[in-house]
N, C-alpha and C positions, 0 to 999 in steps of 0.2 A: 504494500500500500504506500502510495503519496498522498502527504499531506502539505495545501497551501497556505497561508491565512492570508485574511482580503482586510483582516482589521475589524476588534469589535467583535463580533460571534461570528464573522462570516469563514469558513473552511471550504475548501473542496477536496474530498476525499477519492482519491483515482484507484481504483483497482478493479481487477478483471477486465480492462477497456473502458469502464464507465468510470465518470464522473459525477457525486454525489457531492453539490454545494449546500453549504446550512445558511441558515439565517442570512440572507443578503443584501447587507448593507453597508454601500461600497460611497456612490457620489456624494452622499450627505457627511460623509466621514472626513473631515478635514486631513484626518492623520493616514487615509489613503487615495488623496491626491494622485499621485502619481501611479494608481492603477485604473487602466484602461476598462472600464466597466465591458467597452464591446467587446473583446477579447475574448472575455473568459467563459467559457463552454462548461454546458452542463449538460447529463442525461438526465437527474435527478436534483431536486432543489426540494431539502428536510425544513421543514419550517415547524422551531420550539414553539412559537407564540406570536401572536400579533401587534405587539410593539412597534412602533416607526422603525427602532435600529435595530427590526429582525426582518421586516419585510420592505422597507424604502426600494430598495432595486427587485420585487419578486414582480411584479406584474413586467418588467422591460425583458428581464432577462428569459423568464420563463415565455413570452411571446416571441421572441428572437432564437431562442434556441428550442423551441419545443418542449422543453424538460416538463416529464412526468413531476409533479407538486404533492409532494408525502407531508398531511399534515393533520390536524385538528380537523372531525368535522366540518365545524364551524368555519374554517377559515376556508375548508375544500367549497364549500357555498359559495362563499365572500369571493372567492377567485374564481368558480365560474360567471356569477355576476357582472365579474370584468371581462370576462373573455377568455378567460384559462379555462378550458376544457379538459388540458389534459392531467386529471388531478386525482390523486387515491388517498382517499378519508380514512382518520387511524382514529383510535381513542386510547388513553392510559392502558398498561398489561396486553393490547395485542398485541400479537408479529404480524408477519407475513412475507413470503418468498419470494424475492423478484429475482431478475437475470444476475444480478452480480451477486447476491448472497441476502441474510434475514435483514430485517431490521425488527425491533420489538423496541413499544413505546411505554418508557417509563415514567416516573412522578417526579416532576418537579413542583417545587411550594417556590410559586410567584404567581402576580395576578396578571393577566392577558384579556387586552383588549383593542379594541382596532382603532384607529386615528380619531372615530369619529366618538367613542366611546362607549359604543357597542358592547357586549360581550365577545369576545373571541376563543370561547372555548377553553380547554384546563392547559394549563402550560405542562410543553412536554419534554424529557431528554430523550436520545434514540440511541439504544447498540446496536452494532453493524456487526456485522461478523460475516465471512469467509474464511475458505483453506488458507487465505493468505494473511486473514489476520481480526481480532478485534479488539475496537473501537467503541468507546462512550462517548458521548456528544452529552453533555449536562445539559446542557442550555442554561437558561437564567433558573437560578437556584437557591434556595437554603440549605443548609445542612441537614437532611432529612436522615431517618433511621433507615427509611423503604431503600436507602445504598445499598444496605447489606444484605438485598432479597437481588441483586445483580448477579454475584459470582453463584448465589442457587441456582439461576435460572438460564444465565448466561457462557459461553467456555470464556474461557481466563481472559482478562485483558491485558491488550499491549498494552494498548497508551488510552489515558483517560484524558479530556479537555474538560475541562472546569473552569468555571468562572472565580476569579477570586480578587475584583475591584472594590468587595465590600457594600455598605451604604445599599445599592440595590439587591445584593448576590450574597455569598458568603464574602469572607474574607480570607486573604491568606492561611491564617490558623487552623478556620474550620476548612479548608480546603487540603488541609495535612490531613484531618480525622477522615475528611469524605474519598482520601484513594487509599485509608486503610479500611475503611467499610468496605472499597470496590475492590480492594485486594490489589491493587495497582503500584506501580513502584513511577510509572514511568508517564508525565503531568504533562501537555502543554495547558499554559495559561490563555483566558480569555478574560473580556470584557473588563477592561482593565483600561487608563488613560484615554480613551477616546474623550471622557467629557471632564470637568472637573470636580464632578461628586466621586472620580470611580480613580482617583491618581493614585498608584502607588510606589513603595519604594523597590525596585527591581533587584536589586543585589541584596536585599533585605529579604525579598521574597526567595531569590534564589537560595540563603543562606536556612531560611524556615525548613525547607524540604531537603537541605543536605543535613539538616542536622536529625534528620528524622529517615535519615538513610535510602533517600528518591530521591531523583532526579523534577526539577522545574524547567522546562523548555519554554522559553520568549521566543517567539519567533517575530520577526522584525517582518512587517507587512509586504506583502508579494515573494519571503523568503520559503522555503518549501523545506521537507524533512523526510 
């Protein structure tokens, strides 16, 4: 598996030939200026929640590139409404098989809602999994217990993305407890400095999780892993 960050929640996860981007929000991100929002291809676009800075780029991207839209009921609605047709409704605890490998929709504790302030359905994080590898996408999160129902139901993970900007998410701390829940050694960070409620201290961060014997991955926007 490849993993890109676009900055903010947004990933794209490459493997088996496909492309699977999360939360996409790219132009409204000052701190990814300098990615080409045309550019970036997807076959799949996972959307946690309805947020502005999880869905800003899902209507442009998803009509230009086709991508199949894995998400929330509610949001699967909300996007055909727009014109996204090509969309597959999930709710908390399902799976389901698509061409690259499962995805299965877990619990995240934050509240989701769309621009206008609508409901948008429970906020969700996704594992991925194939032969080639699995993946937790947290989304926006608290520190929840239901982590430690992940490595019951889930095979072991590589690498878990977690949120850990604090104030909306967890924070660095509880982001140490939440990949000993997932049973994970191996962290890239999210949702962290895009705005100024979410700054944190990075070598402070990085030092939390060395000292708790894991690794914390920054990856610097449009840098890949």
């Amino acid at each position: 598996m490849k993993i890109t960050y676009y900055g903010q929640s947004c990933f794209a996860i490459e493997t088996k030939g496909k492309t699977i981007l999360t939360d996409p929000f790219i132009t409204h991100n000052e701190l990814a200026k300098d990615i080409d929002v045309d550019s970036i291809q997807a076959d799949y676009i996972a959307v946690s929640h309805g947020h502005q800075d999880h869905i800003a780029d899902l209507e442009s991207i998803a009509k230009r590139t086709g991508a199949k839209v894995i998400t929330s009921f509610e949001i699967h609605s909300w996007a055909n409404k727009l014109g996204i047709e090509n969309t597959h409704p999930m709710n908390t605890g399902g799976k389901w098989e698509f061409d690259f490998g499962t995805i299965m929709c877990v619990n995240a504790v934050h509240s989701s809602s769309f621009p206008d302030g609508s409901y948008a359905g429970p906020a969700m994080g996704f594992v991925i999994w194939n032969e080639e590898g699995c993946v937790y996408f947290a989304g926006d999160t608290a520190l929840t217990m239901d982590m430690k129902l992940i490595p019951m139901l889930c095979p072991p993970l590589d690498v878990a993305i977690l949120p850990i900007g604090d104030n909306f998410t967890m924070d660095v701390k509880q982001a140490v407890l939440a990949s000993d829940f997932v049973g994970c050694k191996r962290i890239i960070g999210c949702h962290y400095d895009t705005f100024g409620f979410i700054k944190i201290d990075k070598e402070a961060a990085k030092k939390a999780f060395d000292d708790a014997g894991k690794a914390l991955i920054l990856l610097d926007i449009g840098e890949s892993i």
